[in-house]
LUMVO-395319 format. One record per residue (C-alpha): residue in one letter; x, y, z. Coordinates in steps of 0.1 Angstrom, whole numbers, padded with zeros to 4 digits, always signed. Layout:
N
AXYZ...
REM end
This chain:
598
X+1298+1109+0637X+1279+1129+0666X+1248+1152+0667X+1254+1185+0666X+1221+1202+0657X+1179+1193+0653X+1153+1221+0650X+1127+1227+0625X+1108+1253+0605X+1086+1257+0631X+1107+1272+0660X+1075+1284+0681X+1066+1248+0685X+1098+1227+0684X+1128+1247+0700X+1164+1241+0684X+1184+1221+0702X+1220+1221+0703X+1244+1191+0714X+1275+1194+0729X+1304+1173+0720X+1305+1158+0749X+1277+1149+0780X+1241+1159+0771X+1212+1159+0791X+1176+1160+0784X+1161+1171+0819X+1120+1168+0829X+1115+1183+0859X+1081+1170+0871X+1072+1208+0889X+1034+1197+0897X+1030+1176+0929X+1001+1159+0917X+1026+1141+0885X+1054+1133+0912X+1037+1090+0912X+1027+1090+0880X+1050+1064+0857X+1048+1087+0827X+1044+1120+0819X+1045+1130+0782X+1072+1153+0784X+1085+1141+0752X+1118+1128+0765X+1115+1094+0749X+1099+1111+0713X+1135+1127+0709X+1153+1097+0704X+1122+1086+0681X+1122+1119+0662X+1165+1116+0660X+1158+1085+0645X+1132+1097+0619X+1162+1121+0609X+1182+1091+0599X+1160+1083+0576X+1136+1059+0596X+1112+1045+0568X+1075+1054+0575X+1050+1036+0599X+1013+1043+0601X+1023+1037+0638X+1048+1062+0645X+1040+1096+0661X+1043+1118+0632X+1021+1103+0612X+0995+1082+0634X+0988+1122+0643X+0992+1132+0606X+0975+1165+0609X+0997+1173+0642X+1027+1175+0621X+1020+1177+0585X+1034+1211+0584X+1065+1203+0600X+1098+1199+0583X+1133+1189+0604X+1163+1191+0600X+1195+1177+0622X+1226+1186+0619X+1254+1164+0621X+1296+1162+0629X+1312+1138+0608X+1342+1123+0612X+1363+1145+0588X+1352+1174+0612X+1333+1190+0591X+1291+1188+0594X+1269+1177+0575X+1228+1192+0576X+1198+1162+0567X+1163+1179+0557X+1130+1161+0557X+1090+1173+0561X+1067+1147+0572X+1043+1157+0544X+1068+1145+0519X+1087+1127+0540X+1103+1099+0513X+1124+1130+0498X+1156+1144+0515X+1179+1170+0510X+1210+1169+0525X+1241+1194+0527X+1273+1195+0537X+1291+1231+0554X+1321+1236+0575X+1307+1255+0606X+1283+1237+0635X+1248+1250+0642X+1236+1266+0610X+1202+1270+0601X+1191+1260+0568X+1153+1266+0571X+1151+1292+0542X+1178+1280+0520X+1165+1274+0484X+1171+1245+0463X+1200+1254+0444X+1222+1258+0479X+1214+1217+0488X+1242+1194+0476X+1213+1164+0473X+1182+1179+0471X+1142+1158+0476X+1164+1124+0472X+1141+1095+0473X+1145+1078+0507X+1159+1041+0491X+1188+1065+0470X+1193+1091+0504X+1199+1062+0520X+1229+1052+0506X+1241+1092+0498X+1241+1094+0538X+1256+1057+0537X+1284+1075+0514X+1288+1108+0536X+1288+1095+0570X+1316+1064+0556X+1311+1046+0588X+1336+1017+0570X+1339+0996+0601X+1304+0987+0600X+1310+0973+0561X+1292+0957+0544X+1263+0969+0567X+1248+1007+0565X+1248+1030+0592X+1213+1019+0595X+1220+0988+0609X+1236+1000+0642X+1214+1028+0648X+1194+1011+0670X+1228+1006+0696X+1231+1042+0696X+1198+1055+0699X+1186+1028+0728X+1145+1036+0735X+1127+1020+0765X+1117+0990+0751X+1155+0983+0739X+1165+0978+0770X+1149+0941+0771X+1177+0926+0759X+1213+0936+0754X+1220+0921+0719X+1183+0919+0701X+1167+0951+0693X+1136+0955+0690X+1138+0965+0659X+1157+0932+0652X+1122+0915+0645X+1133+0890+0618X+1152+0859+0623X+1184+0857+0639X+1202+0850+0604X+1189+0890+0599X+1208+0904+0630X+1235+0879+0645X+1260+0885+0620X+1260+0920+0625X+1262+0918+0661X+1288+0891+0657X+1310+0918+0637X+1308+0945+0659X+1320+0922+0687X+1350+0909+0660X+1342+0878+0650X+1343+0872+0610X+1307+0873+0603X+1312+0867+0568X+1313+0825+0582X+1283+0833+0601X+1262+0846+0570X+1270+0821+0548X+1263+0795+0574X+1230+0809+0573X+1226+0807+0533X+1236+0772+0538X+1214+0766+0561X+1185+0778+0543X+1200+0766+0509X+1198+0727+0524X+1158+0731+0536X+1152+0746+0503X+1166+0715+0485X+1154+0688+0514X+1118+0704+0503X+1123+0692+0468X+1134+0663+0478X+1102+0655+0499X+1082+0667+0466X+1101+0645+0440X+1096+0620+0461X+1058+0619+0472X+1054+0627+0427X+1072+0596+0430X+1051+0576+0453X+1070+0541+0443X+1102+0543+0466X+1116+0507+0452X+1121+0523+0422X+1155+0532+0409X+1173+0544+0378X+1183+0510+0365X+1152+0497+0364X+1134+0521+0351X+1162+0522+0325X+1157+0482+0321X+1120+0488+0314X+1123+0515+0289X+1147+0490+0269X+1122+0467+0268X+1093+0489+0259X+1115+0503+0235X+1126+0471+0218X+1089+0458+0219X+1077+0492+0196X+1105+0483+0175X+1095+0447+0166X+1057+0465+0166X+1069+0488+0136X+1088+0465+0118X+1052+0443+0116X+1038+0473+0105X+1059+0484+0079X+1065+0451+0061X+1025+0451+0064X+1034+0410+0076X+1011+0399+0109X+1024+0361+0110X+1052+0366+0135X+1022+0387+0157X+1003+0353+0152X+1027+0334+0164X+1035+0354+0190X+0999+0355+0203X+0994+0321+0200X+1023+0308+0220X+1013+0337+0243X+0976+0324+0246X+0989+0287+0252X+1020+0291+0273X+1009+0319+0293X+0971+0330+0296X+0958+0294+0296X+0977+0282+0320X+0972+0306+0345X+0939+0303+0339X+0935+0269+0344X+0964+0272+0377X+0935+0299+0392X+0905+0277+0385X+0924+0249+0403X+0931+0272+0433X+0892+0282+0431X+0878+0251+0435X+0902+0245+0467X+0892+0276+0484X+0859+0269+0479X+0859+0234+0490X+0879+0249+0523X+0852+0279+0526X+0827+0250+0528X+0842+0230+0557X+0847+0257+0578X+0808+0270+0572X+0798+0236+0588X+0822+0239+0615X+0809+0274+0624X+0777+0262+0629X+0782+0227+0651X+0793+0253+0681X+0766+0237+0704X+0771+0216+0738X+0741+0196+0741X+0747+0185+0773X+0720+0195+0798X+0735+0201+0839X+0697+0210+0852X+0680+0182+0833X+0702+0158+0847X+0700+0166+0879X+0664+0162+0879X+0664+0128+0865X+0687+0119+0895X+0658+0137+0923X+0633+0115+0906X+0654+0083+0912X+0662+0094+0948X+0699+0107+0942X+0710+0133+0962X+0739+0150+0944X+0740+0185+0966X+0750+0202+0936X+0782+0187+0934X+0774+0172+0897X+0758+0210+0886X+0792+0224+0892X+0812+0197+0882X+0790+0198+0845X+0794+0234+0844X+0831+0238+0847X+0831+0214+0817X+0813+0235+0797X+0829+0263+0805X+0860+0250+0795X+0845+0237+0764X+0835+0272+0756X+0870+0286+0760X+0882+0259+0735X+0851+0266+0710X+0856+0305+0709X+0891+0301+0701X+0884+0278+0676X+0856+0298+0661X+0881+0328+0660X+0904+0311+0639X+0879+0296+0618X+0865+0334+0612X+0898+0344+0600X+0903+0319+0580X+0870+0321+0561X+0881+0360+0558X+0914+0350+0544X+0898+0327+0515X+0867+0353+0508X+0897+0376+0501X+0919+0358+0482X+0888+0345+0462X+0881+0379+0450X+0911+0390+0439X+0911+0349+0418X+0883+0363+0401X+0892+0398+0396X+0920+0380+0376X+0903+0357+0362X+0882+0377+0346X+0911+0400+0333X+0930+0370+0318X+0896+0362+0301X+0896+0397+0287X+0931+0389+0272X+0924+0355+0262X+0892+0370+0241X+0911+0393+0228X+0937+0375+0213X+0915+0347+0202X+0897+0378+0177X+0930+0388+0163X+0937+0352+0157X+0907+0347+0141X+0910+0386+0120X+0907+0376+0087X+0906+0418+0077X+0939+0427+0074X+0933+0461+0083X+0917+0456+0114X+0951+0434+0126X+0971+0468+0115X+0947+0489+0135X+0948+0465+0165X+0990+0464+0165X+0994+0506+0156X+0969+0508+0190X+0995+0488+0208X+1024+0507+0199X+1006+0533+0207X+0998+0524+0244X+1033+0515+0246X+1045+0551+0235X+1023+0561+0260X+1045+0540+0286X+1079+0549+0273X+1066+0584+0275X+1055+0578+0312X+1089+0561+0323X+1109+0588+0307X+1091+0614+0329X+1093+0591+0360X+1133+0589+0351X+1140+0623+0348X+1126+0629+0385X+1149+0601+0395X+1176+0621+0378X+1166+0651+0396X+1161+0633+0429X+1200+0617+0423X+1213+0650+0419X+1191+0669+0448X+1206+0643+0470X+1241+0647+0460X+1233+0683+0464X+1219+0676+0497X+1255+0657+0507X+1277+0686+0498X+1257+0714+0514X+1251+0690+0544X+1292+0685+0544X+1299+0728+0532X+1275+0735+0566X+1294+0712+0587X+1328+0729+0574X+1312+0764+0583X+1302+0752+0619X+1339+0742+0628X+1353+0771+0608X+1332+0794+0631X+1340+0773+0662X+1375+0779+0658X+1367+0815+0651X+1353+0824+0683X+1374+0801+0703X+1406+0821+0689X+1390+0852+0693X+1380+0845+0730X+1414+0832+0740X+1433+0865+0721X+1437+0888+0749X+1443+0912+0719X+1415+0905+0703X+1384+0934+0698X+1359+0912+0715X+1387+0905+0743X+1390+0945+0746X+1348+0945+0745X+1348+0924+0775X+1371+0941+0795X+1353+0976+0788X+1322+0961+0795X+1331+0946+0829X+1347+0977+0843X+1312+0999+0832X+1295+0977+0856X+1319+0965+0881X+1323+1004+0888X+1287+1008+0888X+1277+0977+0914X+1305+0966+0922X+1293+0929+0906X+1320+0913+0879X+1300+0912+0844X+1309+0886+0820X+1302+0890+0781X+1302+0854+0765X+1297+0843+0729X+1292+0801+0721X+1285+0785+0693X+1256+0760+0696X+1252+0728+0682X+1231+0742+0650X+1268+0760+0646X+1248+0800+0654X+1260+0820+0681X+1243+0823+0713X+1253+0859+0732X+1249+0858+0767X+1252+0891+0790X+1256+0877+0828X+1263+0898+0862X+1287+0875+0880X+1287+0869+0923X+1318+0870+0940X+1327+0832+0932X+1322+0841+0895X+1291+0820+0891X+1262+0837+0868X+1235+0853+0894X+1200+0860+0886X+1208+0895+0890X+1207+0905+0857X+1170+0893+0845X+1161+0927+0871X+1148+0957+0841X+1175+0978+0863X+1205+0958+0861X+1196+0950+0826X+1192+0982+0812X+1229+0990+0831X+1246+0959+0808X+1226+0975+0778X+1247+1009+0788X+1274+0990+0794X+1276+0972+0763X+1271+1005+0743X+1300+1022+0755X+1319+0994+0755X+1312+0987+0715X+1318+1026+0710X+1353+1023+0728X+1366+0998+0717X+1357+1010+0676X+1372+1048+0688X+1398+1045+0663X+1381+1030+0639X+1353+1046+0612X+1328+1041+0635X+1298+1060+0653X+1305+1086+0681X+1273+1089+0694X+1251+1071+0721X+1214+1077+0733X+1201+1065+0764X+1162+1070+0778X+1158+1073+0813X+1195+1058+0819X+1194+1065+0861X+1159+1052+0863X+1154+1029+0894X+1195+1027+0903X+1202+1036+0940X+1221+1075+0946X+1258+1061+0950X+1248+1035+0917X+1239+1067+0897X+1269+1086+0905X+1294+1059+0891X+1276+1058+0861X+1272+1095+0858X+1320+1095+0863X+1314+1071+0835X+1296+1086+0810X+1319+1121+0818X+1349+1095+0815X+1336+1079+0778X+1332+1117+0767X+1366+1125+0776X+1375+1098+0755X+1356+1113+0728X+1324+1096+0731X+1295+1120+0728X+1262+1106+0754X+1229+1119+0753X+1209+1108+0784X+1173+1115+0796X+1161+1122+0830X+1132+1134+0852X+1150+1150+0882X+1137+1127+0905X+1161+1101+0892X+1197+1121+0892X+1223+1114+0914X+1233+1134+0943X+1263+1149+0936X+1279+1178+0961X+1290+1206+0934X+1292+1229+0956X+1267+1246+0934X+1237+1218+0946X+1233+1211+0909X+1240+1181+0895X+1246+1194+0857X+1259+1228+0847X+1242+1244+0824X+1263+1238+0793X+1255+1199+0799X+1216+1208+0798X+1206+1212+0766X+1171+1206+0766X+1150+1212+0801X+1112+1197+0798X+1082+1200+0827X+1051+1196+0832X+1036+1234+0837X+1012+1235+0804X+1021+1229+0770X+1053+1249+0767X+1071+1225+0794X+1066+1196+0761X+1090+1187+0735X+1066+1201+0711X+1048+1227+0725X+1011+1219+0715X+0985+1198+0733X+0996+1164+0742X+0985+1140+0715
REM end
């Protein structure tokens, strides 16, 4: 696939253009003196590329030129014109107006002009942009980028100024890595297939670690298991059973007996264990009130060395000191102790609560049972056993809930296991991948790196080094490095110049090394001599004539400030068959659209 042809119905203010199937260049010549610093001049050099892309079927964006200046272009309708790889060509229509219906149309000669052809003469004709899609998908059958559209790698071939950041993320790569490092993976020849479904793992396992957490804060009880919640429901169950037996046979004796011996063995003596353990806490909370309060010294050091003045003693202070260091160490001892003491009253005032908090539970129980005991009315002893079962439905029904989210949490976790062990599989299957792949001299990514490293060796004369690893979350990490003469990575590369030359490079390389393959022709670089040195530009200028030789059609942009010096003979750099487009900055007829700038 190469362009051949983009004009519009409006010739006056958009000019046809027409590609060659080799080099093109989109010249500005900056004419005015007063525009020579300026860093850009609205020429519309850059627009191209965002107007070729519109033409391959771009979705809109309230953003993008044509329609954030809506009633600029509402009138306009484009159409580009297109070599495919069977030779023959193959003319896209779209308005901006209506700009989600396409018409497209296939003919055998280059550089027709379809601006006045009715309806019936389209092949596809107002297509809804989801369905042209996939037509264009169909016509241009770009197979080795399967399963991906020609969408996909657009953005390699049609590189804007703000692609140039990085050599592998475009910018219009703005999701996650799982949404463009398989792709890029595949056009470099590693099996991306491993890559993607690492990925769905991946995101598979969080999904089912996040029901995990859920099932288990619904949970909230983490000692619980399966077998004992089994266990209980066994016993609940058994219990309803004996409860519905009593019921039906309309007996209550075995339920007296069973409340009695319940009352006596059970309920009474816990009561009477608790009211034992009462009356010893208390008894303890007492002593240790009247040790809180005997914290006192009575001893007086001033008053006693008074009463030795009066008696003629002279002491010199000695006895003061001597007195005080025994209180003070008898005020260590007493704070300590009156620590402990605190703690322990704490302890009993806490443990007496909860005595009576039970207490007064078991008294509940004990009352209870003591009425049915004494229930003459049948009835009432049938109400107060069907409530029972009841409550005890209630449980069963409870436990059966809380066991099928143990079920669920068992089987999440087995889950869990085997896409933990399936991920692991994938990370050493796709290790292996790449290693292979690196160490295949044969290999498309080993032919990548060799094209790559010539582009910019040739260039500056710097070894450049394309390297793929596999980190240790098992995704690919693509690095881009300009190499010093030891083959040690240099800083050289983070420069925007250098950079955008191992973007070029890359291009061309991917291009090359697909040339016999179904795959794109085409490559579209913005401002690609910007900020190189004169004898930079002219490698990369024998490049780029080189890749077309090879087939490889390049569209580059320029201002003339930036292109090489190059002794024709002639003084010109280009001839004019390589021009196909010349922009300045005299007026409004210098401009890619030739209307005010907007």
């Amino acid at each position: 696939m190469k362009l051949s042809r983009l004009y519009s119905n409006k010739p006056n203010l958009f000019e046809p253009i027409n590609f060659t199937q080799e080099l093109n260049v989109i010249l500005a010549e900056i004419r005015l003196p007063e525009n020579l610093d300026k860093d850009t001049h609205n020429l519309g050099k850059t627009t191209l590329g965002r107007l070729i892309d519109f033409m391959f079927l771009l979705k809109r964006d309230k953003n993008f030129f044509l329609f954030k200046h809506i009633e600029l272009f509402k009138s306009f309708t484009f159409f580009l014109e297109l070599q495919t790889l069977d030779a023959s060509f193959l003319t896209i229509k779209r308005s901006v107006s209506n700009n989600t219906k396409i018409s497209f149309k296939r003919h055998p000669g280059r550089h027709g002009d379809f601006v006045s052809s009715p309806a019936a003469e389209w092949d596809h004709f107002q297509v809804p942009i989801d369905r042209a899609r996939k037509i264009l998908d169909g016509l241009l059958d770009l197979q080795a980028l399967k399963p991906w559209n020609y969408r996909k790698g657009i953005g390699f071939q049609l590189r804007s100024q703000d692609d140039f950041r990085d050599v592998f993320k475009l910018t219009r790569f703005a999701g996650s890595h799982s949404d463009w490092k398989p792709f890029v993976a595949h056009i470099l020849g590693f099996d991306a297939n491993l890559i993607e479904l690492h990925y769905r793992k991946e995101d598979e396992l969080k999904s089912k670690v996040s029901e995990e957490d859920i099932l288990k804060k619904e949970l909230g009880d983490s000692d619980q298991d399966i077998s004992r919640i089994e266990g209980l429901l066994l016993l609940k169950q058994d219990e309803v059973d004996k409860k519905q037996e009593v019921l039906d046979a309309f007996d209550f004796r075995a339920p007296d007996i069973e409340r009695t011996e319940q009352l006596v063995d059970n309920i009474d003596e816990q009561i009477s264990s608790l009211n034992a353990r009462r009356y010893s806490l208390r008894h303890n909370r007492k002593k240790i009130l009247e040790a809180l309060n005997e914290n006192q010294i009575l001893f007086r050091p001033n008053e006693a060395q008074r009463l030795f003045e009066e008696a003629g003693i002279i002491f010199q202070g000695q006895i003061v000191r001597d007195f005080e260091q025994l209180i003070a160490f008898n005020q260590s001892i007493t704070d300590e102790r009156y620590q402990y003491l605190q703690e322990e009253y704490s302890d009993i005032e806490s443990e007496l609560n909860n005595i009576n908090q039970t207490l007064e539970a078991l008294g509940r129980q004990r009352s209870e049972m003591l009425s049915f005991l004494s229930e003459t009315d049948i009835f009432e002893k049938y109400k107060k056993v069907s409530d029972e079962i009841v409550i005890l439905k209630a449980d069963i029904t409870s436990l059966n809930r809380k066991r099928g989210s143990l079920s669920r949490l068992q089987e999440l976790r087995n889950t869990i296991r085997g896409l933990q062990e399936e991920r692991t599989q994938l990370h050493a299957n796709i290790e292996f991948d790449v290693d292979h792949k690196t160490t295949d001299k044969t290999s498309l990514f080993s032919l990548i790196r060799l094209s790559f490293n010539e582009i910019v060796e040739e260039v500056i004369d710097r070894k450049a080094l394309l390297r793929v690893a596999v980190n240790n979350s098992g995704h690919l990490d693509f690095k881009a490095e300009i190499l010093d003469e030891s083959g040690n990575t240099t800083s050289a590369d983070l420069g925007h110049t250098y950079r955008k030359l191992l973007c070029v490079a890359f291009d061309l390389a991917i291009l090359r090394a697909h040339i016999d393959q179904n795959f794109s022709r085409f490559v579209y670089h913005d401002g690609v001599f910007e900020s190189l040195d004169d004898r930079k530009k002219e490698n990369l200028l024998t490049i780029l004539e080189r890749y077309t030789n090879m087939g490889i059609q390049s569209v580059i942009t320029s201002i003339d400030s930036d292109l090489p010096i190059r002794n024709t003979g002639q003084g010109r750099v280009f001839d004019d068959s390589q021009i196909v487009l010349t922009l300045h900055d005299q007026g409004d007829e210098g401009r890619l659209f030739k209307m005010r700038a907007w």
